[in-house]
C-alpha positions in Angstrom: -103.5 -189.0 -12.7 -103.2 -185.2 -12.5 -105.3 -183.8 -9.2 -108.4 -181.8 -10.0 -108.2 -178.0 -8.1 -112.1 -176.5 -7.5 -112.6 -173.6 -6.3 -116.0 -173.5 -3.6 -117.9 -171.2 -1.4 -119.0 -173.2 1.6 -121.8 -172.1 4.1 -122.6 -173.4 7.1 -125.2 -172.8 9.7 -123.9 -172.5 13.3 -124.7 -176.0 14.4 -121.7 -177.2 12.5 -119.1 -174.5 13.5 -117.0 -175.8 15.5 -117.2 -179.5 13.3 -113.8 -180.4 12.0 -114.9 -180.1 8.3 -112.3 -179.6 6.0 -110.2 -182.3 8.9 -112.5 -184.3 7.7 -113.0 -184.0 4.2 -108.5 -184.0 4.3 -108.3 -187.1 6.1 -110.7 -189.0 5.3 -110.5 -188.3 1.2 -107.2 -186.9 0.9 -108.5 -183.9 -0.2 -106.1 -180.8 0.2 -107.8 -177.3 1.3 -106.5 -174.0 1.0 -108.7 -170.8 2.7 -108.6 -167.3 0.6 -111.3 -166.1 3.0 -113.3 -166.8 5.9 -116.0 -165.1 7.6 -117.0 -167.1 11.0 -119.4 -165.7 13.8 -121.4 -167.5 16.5 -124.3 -167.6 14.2 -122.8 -169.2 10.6 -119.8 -169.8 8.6 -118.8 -168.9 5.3 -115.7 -169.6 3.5 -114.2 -169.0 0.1 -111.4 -172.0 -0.6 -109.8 -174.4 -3.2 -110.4 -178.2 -3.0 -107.2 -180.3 -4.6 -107.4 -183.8 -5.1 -108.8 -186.6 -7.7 -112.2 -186.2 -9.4 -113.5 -189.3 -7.2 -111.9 -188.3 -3.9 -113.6 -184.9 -4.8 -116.9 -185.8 -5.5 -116.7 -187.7 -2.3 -115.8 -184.7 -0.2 -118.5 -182.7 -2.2 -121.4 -185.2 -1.0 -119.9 -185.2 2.6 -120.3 -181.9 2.7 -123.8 -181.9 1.6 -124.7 -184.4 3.3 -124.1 -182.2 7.2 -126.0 -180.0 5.2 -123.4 -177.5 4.2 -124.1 -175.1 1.4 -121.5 -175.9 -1.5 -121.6 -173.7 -4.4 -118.8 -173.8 -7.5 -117.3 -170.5 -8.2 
């Protein structure tokens, strides 16, 4: 099966900056991440990526995501 590429803006509010996310969402999905940009401060995150992996695995990382109560939105 032929991986899936998305590509996301996550934000974050500051209780989750310094959570391992996208460690997370890599190792426990086998999703692959790649950052174009980032913007971090001590208040909130925001980051502009691409998610690789299989339509499942994906959707799984997506609901992981939103679940912590990240903001995903498809670009």
């Amino acid at each position: 099966m032929a991986a899936t590429i998305r590509k996301l803006t996550l934000s974050f509010p500051q209780k989750l900056i310094r959570e391992p996310i996208l460690h997370n969402i890599s190792t426990r999905y086998g999703v692959v991440f790649n950052i174009s940009k980032a913007n971090v401060s001590d208040e909130h995150g925001y980051l502009e990526l691409s998610l690789e992996g299989d339509n499942d695995a994906l959707e799984r990382a997506l609901k992981y995501l939103h679940d912590l109560g990240v903001t995903v939105e498809e670009k």
